[in-house]
C-alpha positions as CSV (number, residue, x, y, z in Angstrom):
1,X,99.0,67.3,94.4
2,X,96.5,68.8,92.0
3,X,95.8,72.5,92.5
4,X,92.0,71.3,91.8
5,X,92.8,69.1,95.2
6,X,93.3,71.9,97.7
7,X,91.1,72.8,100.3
8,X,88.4,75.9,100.0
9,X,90.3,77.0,103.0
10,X,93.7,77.1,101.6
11,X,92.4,79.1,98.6
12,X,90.7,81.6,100.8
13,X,93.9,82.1,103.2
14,X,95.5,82.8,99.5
15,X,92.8,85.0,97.9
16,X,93.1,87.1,101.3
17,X,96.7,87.9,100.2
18,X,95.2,89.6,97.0
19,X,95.7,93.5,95.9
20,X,92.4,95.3,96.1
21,X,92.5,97.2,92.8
22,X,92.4,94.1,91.1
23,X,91.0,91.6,93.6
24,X,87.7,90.7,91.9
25,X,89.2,89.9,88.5
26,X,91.7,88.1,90.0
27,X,89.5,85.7,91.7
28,X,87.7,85.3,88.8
29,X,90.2,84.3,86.7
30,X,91.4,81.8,89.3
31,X,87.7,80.3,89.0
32,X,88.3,80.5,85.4
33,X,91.6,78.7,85.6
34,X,91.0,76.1,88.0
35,X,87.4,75.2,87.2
36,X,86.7,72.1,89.4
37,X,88.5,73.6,92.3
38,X,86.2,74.6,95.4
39,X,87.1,78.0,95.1
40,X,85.1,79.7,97.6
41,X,82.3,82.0,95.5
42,X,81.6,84.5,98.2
43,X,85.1,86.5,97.2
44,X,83.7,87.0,94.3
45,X,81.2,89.7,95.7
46,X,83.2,91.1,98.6
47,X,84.8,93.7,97.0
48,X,83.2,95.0,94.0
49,X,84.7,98.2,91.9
50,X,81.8,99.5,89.2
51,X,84.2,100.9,86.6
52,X,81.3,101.4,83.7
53,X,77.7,102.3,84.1
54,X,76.4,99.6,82.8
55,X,77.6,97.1,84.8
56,X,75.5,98.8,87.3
57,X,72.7,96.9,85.9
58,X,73.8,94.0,85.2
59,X,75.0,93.5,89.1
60,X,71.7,94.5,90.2
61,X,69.6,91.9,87.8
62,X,72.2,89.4,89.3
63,X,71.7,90.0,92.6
64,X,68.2,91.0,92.5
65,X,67.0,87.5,93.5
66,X,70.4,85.8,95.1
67,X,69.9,86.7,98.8
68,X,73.0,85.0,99.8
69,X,75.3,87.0,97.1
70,X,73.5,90.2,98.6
71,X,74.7,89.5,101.5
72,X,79.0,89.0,100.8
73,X,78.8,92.4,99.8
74,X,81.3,94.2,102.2
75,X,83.5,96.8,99.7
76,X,81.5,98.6,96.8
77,X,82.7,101.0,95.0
78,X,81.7,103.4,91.6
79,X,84.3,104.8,90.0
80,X,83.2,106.4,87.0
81,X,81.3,109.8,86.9
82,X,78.6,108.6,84.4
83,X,76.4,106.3,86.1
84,X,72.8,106.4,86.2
85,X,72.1,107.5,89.1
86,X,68.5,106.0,89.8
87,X,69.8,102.2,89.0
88,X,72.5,103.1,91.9
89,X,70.1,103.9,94.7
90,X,68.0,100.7,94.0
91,X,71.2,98.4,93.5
92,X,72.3,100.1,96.8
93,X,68.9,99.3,98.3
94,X,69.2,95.3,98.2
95,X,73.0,95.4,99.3
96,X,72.6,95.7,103.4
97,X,75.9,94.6,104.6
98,X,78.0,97.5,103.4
99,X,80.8,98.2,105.8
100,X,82.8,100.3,103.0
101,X,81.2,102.6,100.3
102,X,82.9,104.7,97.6
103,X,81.4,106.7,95.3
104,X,82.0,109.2,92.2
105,X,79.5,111.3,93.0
106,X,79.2,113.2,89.4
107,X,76.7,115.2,87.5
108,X,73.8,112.9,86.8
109,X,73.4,112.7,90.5
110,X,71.2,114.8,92.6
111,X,71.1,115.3,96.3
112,X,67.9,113.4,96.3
113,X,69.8,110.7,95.2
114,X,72.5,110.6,98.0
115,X,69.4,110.9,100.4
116,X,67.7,107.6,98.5
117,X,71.2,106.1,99.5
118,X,71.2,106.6,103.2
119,X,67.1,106.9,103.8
120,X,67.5,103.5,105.8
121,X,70.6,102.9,108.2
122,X,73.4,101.4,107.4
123,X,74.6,100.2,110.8
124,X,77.6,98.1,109.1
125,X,79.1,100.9,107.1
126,X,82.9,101.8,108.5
127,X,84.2,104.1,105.7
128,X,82.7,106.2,103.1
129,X,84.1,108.1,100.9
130,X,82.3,110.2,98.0
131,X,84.3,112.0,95.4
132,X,82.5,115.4,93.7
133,X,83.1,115.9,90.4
134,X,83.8,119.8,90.4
């Protein structure tokens, strides 16, 4: 059997089974790898790690418009200090389904900023963790 042949729940069950530091990449690369294979796209946006500012922008002009992809967001996380913090609040704003928020809260933030972030409930948020830089 062809690995292009296997059910999208097969691949799920095996994505599941994935580290979380490097989860995202790998599902990409198994996209990548296996390109006809019906590998389920939602894993792709479950857990996503912001490691440089810019890709702060680039995730929000992606999802700006893709209600669906909005939606698979569960796990987000920034973890670098520099990030601007205005294009976090308003990529924040269109992701409602958080359950699990981390954030490197550094010096371009203000508390204005962390109030922008929770102005509207987030009834599906389980763990949050912020990080001060001192």
């Amino acid at each position: 059997m062809q690995l292009d042949g296997l059910p999208a729940e097969l691949y799920s069950a095996i994505i599941n089974h994935l580290p979380a530091d490097s989860f995202q990449q790998d599902v990409l690369a198994l996209t990548r790898a296996i390109p006809r294979s019906p590998v389920p796209i939602h894993h792709l946006f479950e857990r996503i790690r912001i490691k440089h500012a810019q890709q702060i922008v680039q995730l929000h002009r992606r999802l700006r418009n893709a209600t669906n992809e909005r939606n698979w967001v569960k796990d987000f996380g920034i973890i670098t200090w520099t990030v601007d913090a205005d294009a976090l609040v308003n990529l924040l704003e269109i992701l409602p389904r958080i359950s699990s928020l981390l954030l490197f809260v550094g010096p371009n933030f203000a508390p204005e900023h962390l109030e922008g972030i929770f102005r509207e409930p987030r009834e599906d948020l389980r763990f949050l963790s912020l990080r001060f830089r001192p």
